[in-house]
C-alpha positions in Angstrom: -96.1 94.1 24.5 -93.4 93.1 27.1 -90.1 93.7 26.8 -89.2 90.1 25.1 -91.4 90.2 23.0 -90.5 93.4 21.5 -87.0 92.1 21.5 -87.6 89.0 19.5 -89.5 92.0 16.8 -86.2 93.8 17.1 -84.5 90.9 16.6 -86.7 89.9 13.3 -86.4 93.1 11.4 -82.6 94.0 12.3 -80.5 91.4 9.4 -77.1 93.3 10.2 -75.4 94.1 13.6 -72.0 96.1 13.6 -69.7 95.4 16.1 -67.2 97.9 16.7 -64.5 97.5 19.4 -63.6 101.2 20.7 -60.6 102.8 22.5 -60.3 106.5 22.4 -60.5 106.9 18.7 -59.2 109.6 16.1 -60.0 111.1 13.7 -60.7 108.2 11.2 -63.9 107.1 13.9 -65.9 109.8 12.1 -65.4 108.7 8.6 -66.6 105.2 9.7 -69.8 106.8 11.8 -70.2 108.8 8.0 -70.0 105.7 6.2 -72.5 104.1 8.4 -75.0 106.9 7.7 -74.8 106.5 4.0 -75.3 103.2 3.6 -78.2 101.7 1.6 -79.2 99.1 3.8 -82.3 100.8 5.4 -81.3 102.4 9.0 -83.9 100.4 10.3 -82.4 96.8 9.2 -79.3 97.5 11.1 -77.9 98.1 14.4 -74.6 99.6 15.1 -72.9 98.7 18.1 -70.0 101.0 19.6 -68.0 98.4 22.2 -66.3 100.7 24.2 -63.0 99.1 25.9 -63.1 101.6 28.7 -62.2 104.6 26.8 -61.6 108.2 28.4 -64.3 110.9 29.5 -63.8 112.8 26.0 -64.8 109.6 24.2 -67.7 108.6 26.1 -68.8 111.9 25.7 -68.1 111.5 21.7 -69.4 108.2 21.5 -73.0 108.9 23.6 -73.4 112.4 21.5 -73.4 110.3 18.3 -75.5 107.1 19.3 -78.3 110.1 20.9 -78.2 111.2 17.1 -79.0 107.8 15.4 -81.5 105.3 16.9 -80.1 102.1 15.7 -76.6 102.5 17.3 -75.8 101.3 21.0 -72.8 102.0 23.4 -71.5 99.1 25.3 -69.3 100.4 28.0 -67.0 97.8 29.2 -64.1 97.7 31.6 -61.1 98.5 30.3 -58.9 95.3 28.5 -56.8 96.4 26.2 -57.3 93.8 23.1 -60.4 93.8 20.7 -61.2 90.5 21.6 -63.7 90.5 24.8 -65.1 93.8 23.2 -66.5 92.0 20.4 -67.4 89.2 22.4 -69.8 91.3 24.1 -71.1 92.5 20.6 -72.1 89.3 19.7 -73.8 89.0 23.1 -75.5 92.0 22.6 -76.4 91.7 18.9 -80.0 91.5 17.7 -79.0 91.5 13.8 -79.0 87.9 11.8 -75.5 88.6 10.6 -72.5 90.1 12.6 -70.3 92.3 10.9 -66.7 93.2 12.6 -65.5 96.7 12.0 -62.5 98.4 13.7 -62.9 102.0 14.5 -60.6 103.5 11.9 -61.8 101.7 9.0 -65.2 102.4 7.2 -67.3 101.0 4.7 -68.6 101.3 0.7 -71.9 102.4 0.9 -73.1 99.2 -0.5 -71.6 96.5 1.9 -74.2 95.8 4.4 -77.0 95.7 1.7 -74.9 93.1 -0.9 -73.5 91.0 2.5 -77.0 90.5 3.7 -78.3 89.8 0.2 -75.8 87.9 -0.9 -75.4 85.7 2.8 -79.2 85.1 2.3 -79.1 83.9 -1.1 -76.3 81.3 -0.1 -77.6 80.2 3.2 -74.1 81.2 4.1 -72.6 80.8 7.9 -69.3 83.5 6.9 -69.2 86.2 4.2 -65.8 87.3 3.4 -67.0 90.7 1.6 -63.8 92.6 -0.7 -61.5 94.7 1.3 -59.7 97.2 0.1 -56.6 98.6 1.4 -56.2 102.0 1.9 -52.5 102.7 2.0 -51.4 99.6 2.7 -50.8 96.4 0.1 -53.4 93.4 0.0 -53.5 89.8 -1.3 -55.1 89.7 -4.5 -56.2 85.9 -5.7 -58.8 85.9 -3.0 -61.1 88.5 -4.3 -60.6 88.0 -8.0 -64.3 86.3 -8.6 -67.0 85.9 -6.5 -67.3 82.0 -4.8 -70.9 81.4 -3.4 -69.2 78.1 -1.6 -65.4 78.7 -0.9 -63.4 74.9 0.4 -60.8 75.8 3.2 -57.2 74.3 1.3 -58.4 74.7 -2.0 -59.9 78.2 -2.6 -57.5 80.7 -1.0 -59.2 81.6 2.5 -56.5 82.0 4.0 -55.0 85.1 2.2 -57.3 87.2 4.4 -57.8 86.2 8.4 -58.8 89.6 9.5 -61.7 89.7 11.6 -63.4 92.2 9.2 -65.7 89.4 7.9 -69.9 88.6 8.2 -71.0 86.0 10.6 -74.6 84.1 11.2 -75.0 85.0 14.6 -77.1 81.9 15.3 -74.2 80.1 13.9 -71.6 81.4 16.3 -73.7 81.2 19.0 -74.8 77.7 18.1 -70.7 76.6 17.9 -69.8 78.4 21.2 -67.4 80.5 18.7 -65.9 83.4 20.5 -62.8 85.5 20.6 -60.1 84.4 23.3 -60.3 87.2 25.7 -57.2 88.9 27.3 -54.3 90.4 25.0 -53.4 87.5 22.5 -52.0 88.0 19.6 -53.6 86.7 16.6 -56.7 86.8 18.1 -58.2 86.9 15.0 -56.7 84.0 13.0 -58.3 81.4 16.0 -61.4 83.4 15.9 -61.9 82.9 12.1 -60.6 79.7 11.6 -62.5 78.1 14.2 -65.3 79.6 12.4 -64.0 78.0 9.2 -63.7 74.5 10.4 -67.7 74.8 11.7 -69.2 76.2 8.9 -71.1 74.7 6.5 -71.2 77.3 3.8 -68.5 80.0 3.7 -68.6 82.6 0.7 -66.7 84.9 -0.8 -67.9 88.5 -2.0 -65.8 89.8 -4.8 -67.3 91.8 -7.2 -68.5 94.6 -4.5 -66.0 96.7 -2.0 -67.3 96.2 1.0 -64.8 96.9 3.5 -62.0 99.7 3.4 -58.9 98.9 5.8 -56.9 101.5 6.7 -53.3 101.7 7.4 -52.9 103.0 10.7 -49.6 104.4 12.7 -49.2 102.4 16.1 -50.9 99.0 14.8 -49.4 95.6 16.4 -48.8 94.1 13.0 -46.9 96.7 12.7 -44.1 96.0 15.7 -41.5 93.8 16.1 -42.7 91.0 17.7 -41.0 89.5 21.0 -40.5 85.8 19.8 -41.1 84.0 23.5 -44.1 85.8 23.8 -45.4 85.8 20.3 -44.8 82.1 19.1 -46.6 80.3 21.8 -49.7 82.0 20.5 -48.8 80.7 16.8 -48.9 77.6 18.3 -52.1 77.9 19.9 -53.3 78.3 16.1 -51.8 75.3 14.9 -52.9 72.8 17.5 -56.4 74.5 16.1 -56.1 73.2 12.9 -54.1 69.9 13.3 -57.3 69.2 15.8 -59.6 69.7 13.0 -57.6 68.1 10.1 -55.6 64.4 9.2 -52.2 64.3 8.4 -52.1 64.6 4.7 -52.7 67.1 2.1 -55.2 69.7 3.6 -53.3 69.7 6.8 -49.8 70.2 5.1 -51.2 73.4 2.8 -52.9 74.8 5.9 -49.6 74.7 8.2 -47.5 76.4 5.3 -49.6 79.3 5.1 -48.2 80.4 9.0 -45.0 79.0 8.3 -44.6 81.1 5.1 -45.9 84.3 6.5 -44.9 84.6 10.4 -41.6 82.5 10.3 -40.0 82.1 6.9 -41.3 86.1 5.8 -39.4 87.1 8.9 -36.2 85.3 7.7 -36.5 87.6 4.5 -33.4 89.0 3.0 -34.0 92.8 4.7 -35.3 91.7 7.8 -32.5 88.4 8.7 -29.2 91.0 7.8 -30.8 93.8 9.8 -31.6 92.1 13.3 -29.7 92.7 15.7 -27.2 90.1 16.7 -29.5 89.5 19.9 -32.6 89.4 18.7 -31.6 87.4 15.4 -30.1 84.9 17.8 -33.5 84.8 20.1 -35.7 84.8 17.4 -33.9 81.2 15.8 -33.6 80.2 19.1 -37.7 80.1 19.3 -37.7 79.4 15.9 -36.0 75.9 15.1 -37.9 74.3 17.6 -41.1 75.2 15.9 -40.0 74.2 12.5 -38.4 71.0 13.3 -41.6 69.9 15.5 -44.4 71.3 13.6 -43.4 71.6 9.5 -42.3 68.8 8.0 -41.4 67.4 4.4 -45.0 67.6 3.4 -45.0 71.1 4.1 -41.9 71.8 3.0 -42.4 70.6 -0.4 -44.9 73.2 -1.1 -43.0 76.1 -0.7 -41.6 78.3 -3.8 -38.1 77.3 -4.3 -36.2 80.3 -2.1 -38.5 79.6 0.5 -37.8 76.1 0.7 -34.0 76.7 0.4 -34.3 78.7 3.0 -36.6 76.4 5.2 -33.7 73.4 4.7 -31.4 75.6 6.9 -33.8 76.3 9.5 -35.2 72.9 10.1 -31.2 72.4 10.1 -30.5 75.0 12.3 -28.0 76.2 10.2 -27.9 80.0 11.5 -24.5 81.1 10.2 -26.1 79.6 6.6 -29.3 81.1 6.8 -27.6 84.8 7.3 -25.5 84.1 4.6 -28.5 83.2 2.5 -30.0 86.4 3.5 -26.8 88.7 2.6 -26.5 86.5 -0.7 -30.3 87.5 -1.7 -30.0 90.8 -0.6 -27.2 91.7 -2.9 -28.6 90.4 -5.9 -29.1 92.9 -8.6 -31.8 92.8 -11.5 -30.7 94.2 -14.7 -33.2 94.6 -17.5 -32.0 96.1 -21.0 -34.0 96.6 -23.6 -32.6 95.3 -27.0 -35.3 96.5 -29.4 -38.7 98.2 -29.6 -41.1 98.1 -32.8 -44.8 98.7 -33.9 -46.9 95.6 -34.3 -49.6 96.3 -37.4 -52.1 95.8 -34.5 -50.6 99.2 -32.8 -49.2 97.0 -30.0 -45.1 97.8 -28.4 -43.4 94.8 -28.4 -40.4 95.4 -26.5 -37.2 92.6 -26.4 -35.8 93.1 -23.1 -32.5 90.8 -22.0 -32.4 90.1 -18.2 -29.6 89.5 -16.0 -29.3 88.4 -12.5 -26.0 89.8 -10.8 -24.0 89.9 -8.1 -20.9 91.5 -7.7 -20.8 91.4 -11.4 -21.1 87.4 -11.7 -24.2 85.6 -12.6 -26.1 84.7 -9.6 -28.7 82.4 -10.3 -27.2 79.4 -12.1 -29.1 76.7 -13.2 -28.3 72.9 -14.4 -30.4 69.9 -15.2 -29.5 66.9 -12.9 -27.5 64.3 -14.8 -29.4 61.0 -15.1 -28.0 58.1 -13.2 -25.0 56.5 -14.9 -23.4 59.6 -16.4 -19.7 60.1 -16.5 -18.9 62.2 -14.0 -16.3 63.9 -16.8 -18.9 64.4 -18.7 -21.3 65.8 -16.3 -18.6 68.6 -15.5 -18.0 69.4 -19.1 -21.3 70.1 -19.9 -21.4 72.4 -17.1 -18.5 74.4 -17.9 -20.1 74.6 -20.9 -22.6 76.2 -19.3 -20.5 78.8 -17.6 -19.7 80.9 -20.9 -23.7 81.2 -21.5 -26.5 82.9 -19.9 -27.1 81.9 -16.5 -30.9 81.3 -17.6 -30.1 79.2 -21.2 -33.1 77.4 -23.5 -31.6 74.3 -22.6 -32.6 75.2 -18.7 -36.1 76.1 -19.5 -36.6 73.4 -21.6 -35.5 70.9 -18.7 -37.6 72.5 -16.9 -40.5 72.5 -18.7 -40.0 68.3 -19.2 -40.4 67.8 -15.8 -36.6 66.8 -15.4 -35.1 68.0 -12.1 -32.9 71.6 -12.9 -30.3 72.0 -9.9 -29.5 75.6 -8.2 -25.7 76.0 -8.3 -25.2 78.4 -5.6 -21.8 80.1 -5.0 -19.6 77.9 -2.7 -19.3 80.3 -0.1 -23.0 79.6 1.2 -22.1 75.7 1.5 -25.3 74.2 0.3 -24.3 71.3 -1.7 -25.5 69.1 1.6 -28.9 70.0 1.5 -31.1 67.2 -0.4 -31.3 67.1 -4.1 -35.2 67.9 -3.6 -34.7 70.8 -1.5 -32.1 72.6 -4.6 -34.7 71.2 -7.4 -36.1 74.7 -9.0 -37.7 73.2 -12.0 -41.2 73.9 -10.9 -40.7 77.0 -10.1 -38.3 77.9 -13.2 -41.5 76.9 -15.3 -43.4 80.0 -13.3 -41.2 82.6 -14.8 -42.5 85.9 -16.3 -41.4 89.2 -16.8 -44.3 91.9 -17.0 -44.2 95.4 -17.6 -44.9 98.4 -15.1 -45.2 102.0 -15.0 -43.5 104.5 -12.1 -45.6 107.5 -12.6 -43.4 110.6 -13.0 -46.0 112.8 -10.8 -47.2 110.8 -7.8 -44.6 107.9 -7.9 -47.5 105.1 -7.9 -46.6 101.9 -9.6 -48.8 100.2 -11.9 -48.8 97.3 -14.4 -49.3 97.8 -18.2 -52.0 95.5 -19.7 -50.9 93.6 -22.3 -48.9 89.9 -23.1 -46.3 88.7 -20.5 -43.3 86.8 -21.4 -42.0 83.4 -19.6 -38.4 83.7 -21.1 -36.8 85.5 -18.5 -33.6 85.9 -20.4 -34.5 87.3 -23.7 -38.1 88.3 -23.1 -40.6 89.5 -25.5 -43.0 91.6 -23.7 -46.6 92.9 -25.9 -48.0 96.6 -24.3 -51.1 97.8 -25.7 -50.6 101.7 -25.2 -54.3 102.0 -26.4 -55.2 99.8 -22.4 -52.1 102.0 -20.6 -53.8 104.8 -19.1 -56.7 103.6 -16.0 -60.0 104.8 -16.3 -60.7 108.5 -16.6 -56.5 109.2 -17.6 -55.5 111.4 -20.5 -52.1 110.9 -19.9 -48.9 108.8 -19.3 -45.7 109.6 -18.4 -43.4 107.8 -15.8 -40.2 105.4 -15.9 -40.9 102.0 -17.6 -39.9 98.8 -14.6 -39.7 95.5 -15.4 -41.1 92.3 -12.8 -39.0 89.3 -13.0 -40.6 86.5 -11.5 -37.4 83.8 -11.7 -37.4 80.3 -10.4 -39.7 81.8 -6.8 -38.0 85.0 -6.7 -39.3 88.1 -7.8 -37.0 91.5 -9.0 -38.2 94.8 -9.6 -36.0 96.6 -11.9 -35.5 99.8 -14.2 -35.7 98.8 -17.9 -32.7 100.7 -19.4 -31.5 101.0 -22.4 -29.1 102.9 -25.0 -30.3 105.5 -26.9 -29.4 103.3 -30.2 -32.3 100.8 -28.9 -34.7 102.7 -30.3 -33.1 104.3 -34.0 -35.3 101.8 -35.7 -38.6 102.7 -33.6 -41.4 104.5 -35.5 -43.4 107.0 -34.7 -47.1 105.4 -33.3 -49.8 104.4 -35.7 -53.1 105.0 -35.8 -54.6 101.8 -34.2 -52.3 102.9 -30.9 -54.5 105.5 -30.5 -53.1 108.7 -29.5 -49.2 109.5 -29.4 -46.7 107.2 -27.7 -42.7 107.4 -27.2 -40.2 106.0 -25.9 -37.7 108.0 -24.5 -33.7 107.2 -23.2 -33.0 109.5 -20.3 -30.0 111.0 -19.4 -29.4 108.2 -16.3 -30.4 105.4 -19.0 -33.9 104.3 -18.3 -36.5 104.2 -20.6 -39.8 106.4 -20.0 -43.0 106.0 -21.6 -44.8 108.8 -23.2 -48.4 108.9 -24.1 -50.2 112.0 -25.5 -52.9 113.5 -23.3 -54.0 116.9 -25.0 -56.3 115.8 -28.2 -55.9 112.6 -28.2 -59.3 111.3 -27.4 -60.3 111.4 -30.8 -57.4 109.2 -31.6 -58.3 106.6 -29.0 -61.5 106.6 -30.2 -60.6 106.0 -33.8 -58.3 103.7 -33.3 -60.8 101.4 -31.0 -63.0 101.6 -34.1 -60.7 100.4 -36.5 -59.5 97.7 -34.8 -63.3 95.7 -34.1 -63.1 94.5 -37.5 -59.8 92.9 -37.0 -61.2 91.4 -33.2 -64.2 90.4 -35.4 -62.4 88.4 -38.2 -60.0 87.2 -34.8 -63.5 85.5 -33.6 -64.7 84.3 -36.6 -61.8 83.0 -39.2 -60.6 79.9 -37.7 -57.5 80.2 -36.1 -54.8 78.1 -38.6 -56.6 80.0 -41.2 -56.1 83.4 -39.6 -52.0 82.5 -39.5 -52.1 82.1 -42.8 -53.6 85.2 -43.8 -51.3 86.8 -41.6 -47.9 85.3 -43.1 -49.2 86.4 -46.8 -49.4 90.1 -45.8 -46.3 89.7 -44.0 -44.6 88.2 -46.8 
């Protein structure tokens, strides 16, 4: 047999490659090399391919010791470049596999992911595989992995959350397409990598139901740094001639650019990072900045944005500097405050909880709210109604109710931040007002993880209502609970995290748990004023368990009495 010939066999019975770019690695190398071993893709149906960016003598040392134990992995030694990029090009050069995989050295990999990418790529005919990634220590978007999509559509299904490089590739297909990484240090690197691979593909699919790929947080990382704005932006750039060369002007287009504009210009005009720059870097930053957004992002774009954002976008495009840091120290000292009013037992052994929210700052409302007088209104009038306005919640019924009509509600903003020019459009919150929700979360008294609390959310922000199962509030394989209860406020595009507090005379008329919550719940006022919950661990299986019983009769008779009927049942126990 000669030797191509028994590459094209290699080639044939290899479906995965893994391409792994390598610089002197720590310690986390070996818990990828570990995760490689146990997968359940057969060792023989996958190649492993170490891409060695011209790492020290200790590390080729490291890296040939564990390719001599493991025929299916190769070491690529390569001169020394300092980026990931012409590493992996090499990879896919050298790959036999029909699928690419990308891995960086200090992640590692469920022990299912090359098996359910090959399988499910081959069942799809697809050209990219985004498998489920999982952050470890670090936070990730969640939309895009909450159900599998065998054919995902770049601008509607949400693609974009996730442009790491950690993703499967047809190699015929990038090799057909001429798709590569640019080599040489460039930052983001990986969003032209994938996206060009995005705007070729015929069938791109999402892989939700399996994790696949575990991403590490790692100390040292360049998303990590602050970036140098003359040297980072013209790389941004570089990204968005890629997609206005593969798009109209129009919709697509417009939700494409505002996913860079949201998250690498108008994230780093947040609240804690604008009134923490430096005066000199702030100043360099806008200076590379308002260029950018007045060239590239226009009304289209704009439109699209949740309403801080596109508040805050107005004064860029502007170039209003002085406004936007007063924006910034304006956001930054707004204070959520969530009471809770009342607490009670439903006769389904649900909590519902009344909780009054309040958005302050320096003790005054912050976030006022008015609906746009029509055309022709006296102009008397029009300021009566809103002094009438002043005495009540800064989030009234009358608001939401605009709101939820469709007519235009107006931001009043103090008068110190001078926005009253900026367009009528721009200060319109009434989408975003019809959004609100307040959910409930746990802080975990041991470990200080956060977590939300199943159950029914509540869209009045002002005098919510908020449903908790307690029988749902522990995660799988808990006995207990017991941590400080927080309140999310998601109001008009901003969201709050805040303590729910409360005075001890909250909760007088609050019985003890029934039966159908399963085993014991409290509330309990602490001596600072926040509310814990409280939820038995020590015997109470046997409670959970009864309670879950006697409540699948009552989800039976949910499912089969017709709903009006079921109301009316309802109101004649009640009554």
């Amino acid at each position: 047999m000669t030797s191509t010939q028994q590459n094209q066999r290699e080639r044939a019975a290899t479906r995965m490659s893994v391409i792994v770019p390598v610089y002197n690695p720590g310690a986390g190398f070996d818990d990828l090399i570990g995760s490689l071993d146990r997968q359940t893709l057969p060792q023989d149906e996958f190649e492993v391919l170490l891409c060695d960016d011209g790492s020290d003598e200790s590390t080729r040392r490291r890296l040939a010791a564990a390719a001599a134990e493991r025929p299916n992995m190769r070491v690529l030694s390569l001169e020394h470049t300092g980026w990931p990029g012409t590493p992996r090009n090499h990879g896919i050069e050298a790959a036999r596999g029909t699928y690419v995989y990308f891995v960086d050295q200090d992640d590692w990999l469920f022990e299912r992911a090359l098996e359910r990418l090959c399988d499910y790529g081959d069942a799809h005919a697809s050209d990219v595989v985004v498998g489920k990634e999982v952050g470890i220590g670090r936070a990730l978007p969640g939309r895009i992995f909450q159900r599998d999509i065998p054919r995902a559509v770049l601008g509607k299904d949400p693609l974009l959350e996730m442009l790491t490089p950690h993703k499967v590739f047809r190699l015929s297909f990038l090799r057909d397409n001429g798709i590569r990484f640019p080599d040489g240090k460039v930052r983001l690197e990986d969003h032209l990598f994938v996206m060009q691979a995005y705007f070729a593909a015929k069938t791109i699919s999402i892989l939700a139901s399996e994790p696949c790929y575990a991403w590490v947080k790692s100390k040292g990382s360049a998303s990590a740094a602050r970036i140098d704005p003359e040297t980072y932006f013209p790389h941004l750039e570089t990204v968005l001639d890629l997609v206005e060369a593969n798009t109209t002007p129009g919709r697509t287009r417009d939700t494409l650019l505002r996913h860079w504009y949201r998250g690498k210009i108008l994230n780093r005009l947040a609240p804690r990072r604008m009134a923490r720059y430096p005066d000199g870097y702030r100043e360099r930053f806008l200076d590379t900045v308002i260029p950018i957004a007045q060239r590239r992002f226009g009304p289209g774009v704009e439109a699209g944005l949740p309403f801080p954002l596109r508040v805050r976008s107005a004064l860029l495009r502007a170039g209003r500097r002085d406004g936007l840091l007063r924006l910034a120290e304006f956001e930054e000292g707004i204070e959520c405050r969530a009471d809770l009013t009342s607490a009670q037992w439903t006769r389904g052994g649900k909590l519902k909880l009344r909780i009054r929210t309040r958005f302050l700052r320096d003790g005054q409302d912050a976030l006022v709210f008015e609906p746009r007088e029509p055309a022709g209104v006296d102009a008397v009038d029009a300021a009566d109604a809103a002094g009438a306005r002043d005495g009540a919640d800064a989030v009234g019924a009358e608001d939401r109710a605009d709101a939820a009509s469709g007519r235009p509600v107006i931001w009043r903003p103090p008068a110190f931040l001078d926005l009253d020019a900026l367009p009528v459009e721009v200060r319109d919150a009434s989408r975003d007002l019809r959004r609100d929700r307040v959910d409930l979360l746990v802080r975990d008294r041991g470990d200080g993880s956060v977590r939300s609390l199943p159950g029914r959310a509540q869209r009045d922000v002002s005098r919510a209502t908020v449903i908790v199962d307690p029988l749902h509030a522990a995660g799988a394989g808990e006995v207990a609970v017991e941590g400080q209860l927080m309140v999310r406020v998601r109001h008009a595009g901003w969201t709050f995290d805040a303590p729910l507090r409360a005075a001890p005379a909250s909760l007088d008329s609050l019985t003890r748990s029934p039966l159908l919550a399963g085993r014991r719940c409290d509330l309990v006022v602490s001596d600072d004023g926040t509310v814990e919950l409280r939820r038995d661990g020590a015997g109470g299986a046997l409670r959970d368990t009864v309670a879950r019983a006697a409540r699948r009769p009552i989800a039976l008779a949910r499912r089969v009495v017709p709903s009006r009927i079921w109301r009316l049942v309802s109101r004649a126990r009640r009554s």
